[in-house]
N, C-alpha and C positions, 0 to 999 in steps of 0.2 A: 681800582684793583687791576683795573686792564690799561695797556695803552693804545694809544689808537694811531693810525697810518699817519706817520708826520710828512711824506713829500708825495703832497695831492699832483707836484707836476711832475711824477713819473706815472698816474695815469694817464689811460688813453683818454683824447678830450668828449671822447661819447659816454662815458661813465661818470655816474653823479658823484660829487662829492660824499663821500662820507657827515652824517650832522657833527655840528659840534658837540664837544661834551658839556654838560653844564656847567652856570659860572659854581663854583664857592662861594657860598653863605655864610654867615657868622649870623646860627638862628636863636632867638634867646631861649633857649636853652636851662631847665633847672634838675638840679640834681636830689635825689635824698634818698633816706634808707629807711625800712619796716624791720624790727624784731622782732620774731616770730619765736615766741616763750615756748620749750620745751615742745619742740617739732617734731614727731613721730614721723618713721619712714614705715614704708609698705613692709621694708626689711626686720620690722623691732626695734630697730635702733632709734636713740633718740638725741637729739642735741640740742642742749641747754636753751642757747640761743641760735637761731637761722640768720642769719642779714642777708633782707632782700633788699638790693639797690637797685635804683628806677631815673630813667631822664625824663623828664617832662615837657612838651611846648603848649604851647595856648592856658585856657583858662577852662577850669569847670563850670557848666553852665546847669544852674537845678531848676527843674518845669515846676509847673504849679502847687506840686504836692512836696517838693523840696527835697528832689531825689536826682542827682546828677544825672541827667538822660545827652549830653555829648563825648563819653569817657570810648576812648578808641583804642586799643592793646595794641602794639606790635612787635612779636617774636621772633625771635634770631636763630642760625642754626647751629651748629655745633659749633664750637670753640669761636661764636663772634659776641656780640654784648649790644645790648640798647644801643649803642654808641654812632653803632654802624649806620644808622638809620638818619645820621643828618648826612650823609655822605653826600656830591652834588648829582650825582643819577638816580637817587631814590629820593632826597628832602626837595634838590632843586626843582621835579618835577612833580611834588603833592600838595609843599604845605603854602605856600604861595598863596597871594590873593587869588580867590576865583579857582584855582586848583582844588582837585580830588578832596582834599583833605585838609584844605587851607586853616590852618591855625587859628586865627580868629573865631572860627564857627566849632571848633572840635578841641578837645584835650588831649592829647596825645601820649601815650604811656610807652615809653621802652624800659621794659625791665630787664635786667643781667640775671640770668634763671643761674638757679642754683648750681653751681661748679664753672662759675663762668663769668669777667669780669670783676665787679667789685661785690660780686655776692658771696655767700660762704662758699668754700672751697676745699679740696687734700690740701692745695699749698697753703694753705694759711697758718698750718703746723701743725695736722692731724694724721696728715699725708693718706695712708695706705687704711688707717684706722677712721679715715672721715668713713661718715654713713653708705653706704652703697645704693643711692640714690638712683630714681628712674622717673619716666616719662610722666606717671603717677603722680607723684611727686611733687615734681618740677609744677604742676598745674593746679598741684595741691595749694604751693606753696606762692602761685601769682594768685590763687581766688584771695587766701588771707590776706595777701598783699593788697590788695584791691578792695577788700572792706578796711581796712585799715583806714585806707583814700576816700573810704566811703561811699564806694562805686557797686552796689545793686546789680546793674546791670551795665554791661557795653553796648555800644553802637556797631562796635565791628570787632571782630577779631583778627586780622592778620600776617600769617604766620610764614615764615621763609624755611625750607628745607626740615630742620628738626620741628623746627616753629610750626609748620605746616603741620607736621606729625602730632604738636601738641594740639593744632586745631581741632583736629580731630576726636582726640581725646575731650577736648572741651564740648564737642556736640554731642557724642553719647554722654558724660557724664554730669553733664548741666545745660540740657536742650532749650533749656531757653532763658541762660543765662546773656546771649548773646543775639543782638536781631541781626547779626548777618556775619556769614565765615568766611573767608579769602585764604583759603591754605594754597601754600607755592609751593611745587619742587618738592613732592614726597607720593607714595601711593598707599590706602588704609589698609597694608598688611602686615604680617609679620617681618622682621629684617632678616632676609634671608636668600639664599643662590647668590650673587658674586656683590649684592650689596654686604651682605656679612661678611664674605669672605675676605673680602679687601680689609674690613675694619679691625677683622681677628687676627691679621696679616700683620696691620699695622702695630695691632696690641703685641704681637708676638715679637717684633722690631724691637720693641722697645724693653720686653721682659727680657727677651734675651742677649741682651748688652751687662755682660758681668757689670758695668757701671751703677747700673739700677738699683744692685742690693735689695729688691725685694719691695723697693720704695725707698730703703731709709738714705738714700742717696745725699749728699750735701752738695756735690756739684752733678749739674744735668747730666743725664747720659747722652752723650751728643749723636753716636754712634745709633743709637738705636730711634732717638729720635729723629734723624735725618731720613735715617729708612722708612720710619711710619710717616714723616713731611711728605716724602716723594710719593708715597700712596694717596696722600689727600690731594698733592698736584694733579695726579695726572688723574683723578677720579675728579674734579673739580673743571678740568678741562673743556676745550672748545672747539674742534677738529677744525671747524673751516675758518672759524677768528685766528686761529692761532695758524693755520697755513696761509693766509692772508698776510697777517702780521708779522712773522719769520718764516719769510719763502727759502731761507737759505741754510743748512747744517749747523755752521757757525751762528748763526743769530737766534734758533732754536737752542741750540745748548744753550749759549750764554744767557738769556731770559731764564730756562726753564731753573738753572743753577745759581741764578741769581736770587730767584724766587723762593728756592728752597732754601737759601741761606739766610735771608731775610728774615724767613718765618719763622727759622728758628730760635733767634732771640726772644722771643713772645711767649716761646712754647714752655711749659713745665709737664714734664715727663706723668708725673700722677694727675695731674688735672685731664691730661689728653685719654688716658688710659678711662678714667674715669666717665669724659665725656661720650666715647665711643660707646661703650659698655651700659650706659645708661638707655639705649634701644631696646636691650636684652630680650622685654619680654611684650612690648609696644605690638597690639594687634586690633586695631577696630572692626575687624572684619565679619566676623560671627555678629557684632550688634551695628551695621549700617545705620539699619531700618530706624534705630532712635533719633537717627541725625534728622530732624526736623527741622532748625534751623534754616535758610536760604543759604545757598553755597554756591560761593565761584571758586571752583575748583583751576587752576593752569599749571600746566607740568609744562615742558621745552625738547623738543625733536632732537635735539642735540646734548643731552642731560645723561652721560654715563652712570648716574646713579638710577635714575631711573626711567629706563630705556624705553624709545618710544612703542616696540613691538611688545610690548606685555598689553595683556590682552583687559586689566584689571579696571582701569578706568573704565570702558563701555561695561560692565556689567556691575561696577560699584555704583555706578549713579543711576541704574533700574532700581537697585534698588533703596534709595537715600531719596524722602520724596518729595525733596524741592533744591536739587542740586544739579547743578549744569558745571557742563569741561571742556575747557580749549586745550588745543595743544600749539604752541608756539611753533611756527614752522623754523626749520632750521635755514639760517644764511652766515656770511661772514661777519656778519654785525651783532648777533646773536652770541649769548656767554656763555654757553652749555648749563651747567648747575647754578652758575651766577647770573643767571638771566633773572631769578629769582626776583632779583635787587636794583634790574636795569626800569624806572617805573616807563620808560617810555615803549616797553614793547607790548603792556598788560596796561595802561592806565584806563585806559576807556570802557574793560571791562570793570573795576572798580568805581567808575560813575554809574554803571549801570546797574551791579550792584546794589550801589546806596540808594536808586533812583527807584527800583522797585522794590525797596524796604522801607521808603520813605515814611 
C-alpha cells in the first residue's frame, strides 16, 4: 500500500537504513462460500440467501473430543476483504514457519464480511434496496459462517480497523466464543466527532453527484466518488511517512492523485455508501465490563481516525477485566491507520498474547 524510500544514498551515512519490505509469497491459499438461508437483518429485512465468502490457510486441527480447537478469524476494515491479509507486511511476517501464526499449527479464516469482496453486496443488483446491514450483522453473519466450518470456538479473533470494531462486538456478544481478542485501529465507542463527520462528508460526496440517481446509477458517479476517495486518503494517512516520502510539492500531489485515481476503479458508489453507514449505530461502551475474554488492544500515535489524545483507551480497559493497550508510538516508518496491517510494529504483542492464553 505504501512505498518506501528508494535512494538510501541520499541519506546521511549516520542514519540506518530503512528495513526491507517483505519478500511476496504465493501462500496456498483456499477459497469458498457459506449460504446463509433466509438471513434476517437487525433492520427486518431479510434475504433469501447471504453468501459469505472466506480464504482459508492451514488445516483444522480437532483435540480429543473432535472439535476444531486451532480455527483463527481475521477481519478487515471497511471496503478491504480477506484477501488483504496474504499481503507481504502482514502474511510474510505471521504465517511462516515458527512465526506468530505459522500455518501449519493454525487455520486461518479471512472472511469478506458482508458488503464487501466476494460476499453479498448493493452491487450485486439489489443496489439501494440491499438490507441496510450493520456491525451486528456483519458478526451475525461470520458466527453462522463459522458453524457452517464447524468452528465452536476460536483461538483468536483479530480484527483491523472496522474488524477491530467487530472484535469488540464479538466480546460483549459471545464472551467466550473466543480465547483471545487482538482488535487494531478502532476505539469501543460510538462513531462520532470528526470520525463521523468525515464519513457523512464522504456519504454526502457521493449523494450529491446528480450522477447517483438515488442509487439506480448505471454508470459510477465519478464526481462524487472521487470526493468521498479523497476523504478516506487523507483520513487513512501518515503525516511523518508521507513527509519523509514526498519531501517536495510536486511528489506529494502526484502520489496523493495518483492514489485517488487508482482507487477509484475498485470503488462502487452504493457499496461505499453502504459500508461507511453500517457503523451507524456500533457502541460497546455502556457493556465493557462483559468483555472477559483476554485482549490485546493497539491503536497508532499517528491514526487520524482515531487520535492519540482521546482519553478512552485508559479508562475502557479499567474497566474490561483482562485487557491490556499499547499505543504505537509515531515515527516515519509508521502507517498512521495502516499500521493496522504492518505485522512488524505489533507482532510480538500477538506472541504474547497467544502465550498467556495458551
Amino acid at each position: 500500500m505504501f512505498l518506501f524510500l528508494a535512494a538510501l544514498a541520499l541519506q546521511p551515512a549516520s542514519t540506518p537504513a530503512p528495513a526491507a519490505a517483505p519478500t511476496a509469497v504465493t501462500w496456498p491459499a483456499q477459497e469458498g462460500d457459506v449460504s446463509l438461508v433466509n438471513f434476517k437483518f437487525r433492520s427486518g429485512e431479510t434475504l433469501p440467501r447471504l453468501n459469505m465468502h472466506y480464504t482459508t490457510l492451514g488445516k483444522p486441527h480437532r483435540n480429543a473430543a473432535g472439535e476444531i480447537d486451532n480455527a483463527v478469524m481475521v477481519l478487515h476494515g471497511t471496503g478491504g476483504t480477506g484477501q488483504q491479509f496474504l499481503r507481504p507486511q502482514f502474511a510474510g511476517e505471521l504465517y511462516g514457519p515458527g512465526q506468530p501464526l505459522d500455518i501449519s499449527r493454525y487455520w486461518i479464516i479471512l472472511p469478506d464480511n458482508i458488503g464487501h469482496g466476494k460476499s453479498s453486496k448493493p452491487s450485486d443488483g439489489l443496489k439501494m434496496q440491499f438490507p441496510k446491514y450493520d456491525y451486528d450483522d456483519m458478526v451475525e453473519a461470520q458466527r453462522l459462517m463459522l458453524k457452517e466450518l464447524e468452528v465452536n470456538r476460536l483461538r483468536l479473533i483479530f480484527g483491523t480497523s472496522m474488524g477491530c470494531m467487530h472484535a469488540f462486538v464479538w466480546g460483549e456478544t459471545h464472551p467466550n466464543f473466543a480465547r483471545a481478542l487482538m482488535p487494531m485501529a478502532c476505539e469501543p465507542i460510538e462513531i462520532a466527532g470528526l470520525n463521523r463527520m468525515w464519513r457523512q462528508l464522504a456519504i454526502n460526496g457521493i449523494k450529491s453527484d446528480p450522477a447517483w440517481q438515488s442509487g439506480a446509477y448505471t454508470a459510477q458517479p465519478t464526481l462524487g466518488l472521487r470526493t468521498a476517495q479523497s476523504l478516506l486518503f487523507v483520513a487513512g494517512a501518515a503525516p511523518l511517512n508521507y513527509q519523509a516520502q514526498y519531501p517536495t510539492r510536486q511528489a506529494a500531489g502526484t502520489f496523493a492523485e495518483e492514489r485517488v485515481s487508482t482507487a477509484l476503479a475498485a470503488l462502487d458508489a452504493n457499496d461505499l455508501i453502504y459500508q461507511l453507514e453500517s457503523s451507524r449505530n456500533y457502541n460497546p461502551w455502556p457493556k465493557l465490563e462483559s468483555m472477559t475474554a483476554p485482549v490485546m488492544w493497539i491503536n497508532s500515535a499517528d491514526d487520524f481516525i482515531n487520535p492519540r489524545n482521546l482519553n478512552v483507551p485508559g479508562e475502557a480497559v479499567k474497566r474490561m477485566p483482562n485487557a491490556q493497550f499499547r499505543m504505537i508510538a509515531e515515527t516515519d516508518d509508521t502507517r498512521g491507520h495502516g499500521t493496522h496491517t504492518w505485522a512488524k510494529f505489533w507482532k510480538d504483542d500477538l506472541v504474547r498474547l497467544l502465550a498467556r492464553t495458551n
